[in-house]
TIKOL-879013 format. One record per residue (C-alpha): x, y, z; residue number from 1; residue in three letters. Coordinates in nm, 4 decimals. Example, Ala and Ser with C-alpha at 12.3 -4.5 7.8 and 13.67 -1.06 7.14 Angstrom:
PT         c1         c2         c3   seq   type
PT     1.2300    -0.4500     0.7800     1    ala
PT     1.3670    -0.1060     0.7140     2    ser
***
This chain:
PT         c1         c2         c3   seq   type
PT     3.7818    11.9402     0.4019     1    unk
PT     4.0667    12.1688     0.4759     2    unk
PT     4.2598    12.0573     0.7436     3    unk
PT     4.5410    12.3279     0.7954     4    unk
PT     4.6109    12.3763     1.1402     5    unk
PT     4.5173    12.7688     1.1216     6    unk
PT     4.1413    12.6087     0.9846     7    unk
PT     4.1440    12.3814     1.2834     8    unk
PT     4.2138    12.6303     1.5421     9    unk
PT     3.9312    12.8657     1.3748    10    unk
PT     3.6871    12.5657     1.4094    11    unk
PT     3.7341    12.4718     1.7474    12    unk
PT     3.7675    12.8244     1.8895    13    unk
PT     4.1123    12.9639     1.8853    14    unk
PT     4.2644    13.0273     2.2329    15    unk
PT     4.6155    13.2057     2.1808    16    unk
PT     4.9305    13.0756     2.3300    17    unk
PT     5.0575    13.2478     2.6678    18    unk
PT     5.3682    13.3932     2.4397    19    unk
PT     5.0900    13.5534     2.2110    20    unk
PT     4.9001    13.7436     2.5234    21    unk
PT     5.2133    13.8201     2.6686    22    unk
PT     5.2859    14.0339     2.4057    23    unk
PT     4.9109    14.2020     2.3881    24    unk
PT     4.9716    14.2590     2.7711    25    unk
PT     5.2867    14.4953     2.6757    26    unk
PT     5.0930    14.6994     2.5382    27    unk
PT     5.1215    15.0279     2.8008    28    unk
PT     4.8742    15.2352     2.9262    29    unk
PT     4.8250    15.6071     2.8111    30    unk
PT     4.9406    15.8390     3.1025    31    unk
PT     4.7367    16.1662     3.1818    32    unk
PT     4.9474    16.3847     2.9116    33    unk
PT     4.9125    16.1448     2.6460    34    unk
PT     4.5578    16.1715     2.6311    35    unk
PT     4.5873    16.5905     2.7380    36    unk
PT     4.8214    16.5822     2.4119    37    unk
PT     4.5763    16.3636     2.1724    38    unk
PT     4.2995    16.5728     2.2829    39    unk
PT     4.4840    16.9367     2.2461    40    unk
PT     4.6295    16.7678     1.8895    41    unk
PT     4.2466    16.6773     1.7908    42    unk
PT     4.1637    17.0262     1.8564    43    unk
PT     4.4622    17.1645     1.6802    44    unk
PT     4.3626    16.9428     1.3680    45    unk
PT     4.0088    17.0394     1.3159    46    unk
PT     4.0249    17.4178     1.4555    47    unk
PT     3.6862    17.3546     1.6069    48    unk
PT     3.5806    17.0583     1.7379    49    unk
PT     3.1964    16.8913     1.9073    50    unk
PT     3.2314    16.7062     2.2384    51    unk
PT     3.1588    16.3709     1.9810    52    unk
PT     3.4419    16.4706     1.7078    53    unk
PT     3.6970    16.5577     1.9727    54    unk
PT     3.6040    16.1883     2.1922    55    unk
PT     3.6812    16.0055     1.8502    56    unk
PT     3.9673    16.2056     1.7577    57    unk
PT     4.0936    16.1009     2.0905    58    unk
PT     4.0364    15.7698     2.0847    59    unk
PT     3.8277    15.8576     2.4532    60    unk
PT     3.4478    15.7753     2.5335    61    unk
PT     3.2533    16.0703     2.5791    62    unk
PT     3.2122    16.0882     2.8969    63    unk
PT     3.5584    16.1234     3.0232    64    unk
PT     3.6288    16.3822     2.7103    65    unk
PT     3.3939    16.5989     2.9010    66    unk
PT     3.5955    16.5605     3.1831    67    unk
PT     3.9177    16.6329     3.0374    68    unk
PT     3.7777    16.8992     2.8078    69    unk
PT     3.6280    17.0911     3.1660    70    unk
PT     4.0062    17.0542     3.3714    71    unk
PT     4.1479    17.2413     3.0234    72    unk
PT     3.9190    17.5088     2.9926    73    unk
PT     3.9368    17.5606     3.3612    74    unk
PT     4.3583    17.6076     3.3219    75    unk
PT     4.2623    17.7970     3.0038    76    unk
PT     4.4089    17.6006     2.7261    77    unk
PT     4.0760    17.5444     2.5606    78    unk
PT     3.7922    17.7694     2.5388    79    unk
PT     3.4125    17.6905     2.4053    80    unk
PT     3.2419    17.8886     2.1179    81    unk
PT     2.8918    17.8095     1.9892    82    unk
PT     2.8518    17.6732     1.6300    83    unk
PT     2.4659    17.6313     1.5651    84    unk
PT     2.3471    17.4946     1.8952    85    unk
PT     2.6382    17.3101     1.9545    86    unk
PT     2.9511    17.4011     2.2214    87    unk
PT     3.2940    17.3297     2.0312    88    unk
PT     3.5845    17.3751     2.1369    89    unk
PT     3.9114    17.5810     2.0424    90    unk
PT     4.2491    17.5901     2.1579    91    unk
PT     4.3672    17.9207     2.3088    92    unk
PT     4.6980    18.0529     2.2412    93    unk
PT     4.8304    17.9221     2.5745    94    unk
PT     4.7369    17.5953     2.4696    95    unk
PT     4.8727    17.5818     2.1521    96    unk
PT     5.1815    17.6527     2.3810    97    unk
PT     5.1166    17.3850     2.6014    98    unk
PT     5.0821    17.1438     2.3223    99    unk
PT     5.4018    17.2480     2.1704   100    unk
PT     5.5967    17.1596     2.5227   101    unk
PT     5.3874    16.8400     2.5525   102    unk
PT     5.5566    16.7325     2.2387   103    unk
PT     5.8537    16.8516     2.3214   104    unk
PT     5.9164    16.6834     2.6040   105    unk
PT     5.7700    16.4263     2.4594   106    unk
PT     6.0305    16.3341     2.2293   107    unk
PT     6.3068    16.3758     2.5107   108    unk
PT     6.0953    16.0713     2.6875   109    unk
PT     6.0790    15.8491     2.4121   110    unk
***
């Protein structure tokens, strides 16, 4: 029987050490333009993207990719074409712009 301490902590149910969640815990939060920006960059990616494609592109659940999607088609950086029977979704010149100053100031931030 192995008895390597990695085997032992696999067999009785590994708990991690407070220094080991510590440093999950840092990991931050993505603020509103983060996700506007992963959503827009989707878009941008794929020229034409389904509510589902875009929410996985975005790393979003679907729900609040509708919600997002709606604000940015209401400030018209996104606007909806039919493919098949499906709504996708497009970026509109203005928000190619706005993507382009998200990432700019983007890289001032960071």
């Amino acid at each position: 029987m192995c008895t390597s301490l990695g085997s032992r902590r696999r067999l009785r149910g590994f708990h991690p050490h407070r220094s080991e969640i510590s440093s999950v815990m840092k990991l931050q939060k993505r603020t509103r333009y983060d996700i506007y920006l992963d959503v827009l960059e989707a878009i941008r990616r794929k020229k034409a993207c389904s509510i589902t494609r875009l929410s996985y592109g975005a790393g979003l659940p679907v729900n609040r990719t509708r919600k997002i999607v709606e604000f940015l088609i209401s400030r018209g950086l996104l606007k909806t074409i039919n493919i098949g029977d499906r709504p996708h979704y497009r970026l509109t010149e203005r928000g190619g712009e706005f993507l382009q100053a998200l990432k700019t100031v983007k890289k001032f931030i960071e």
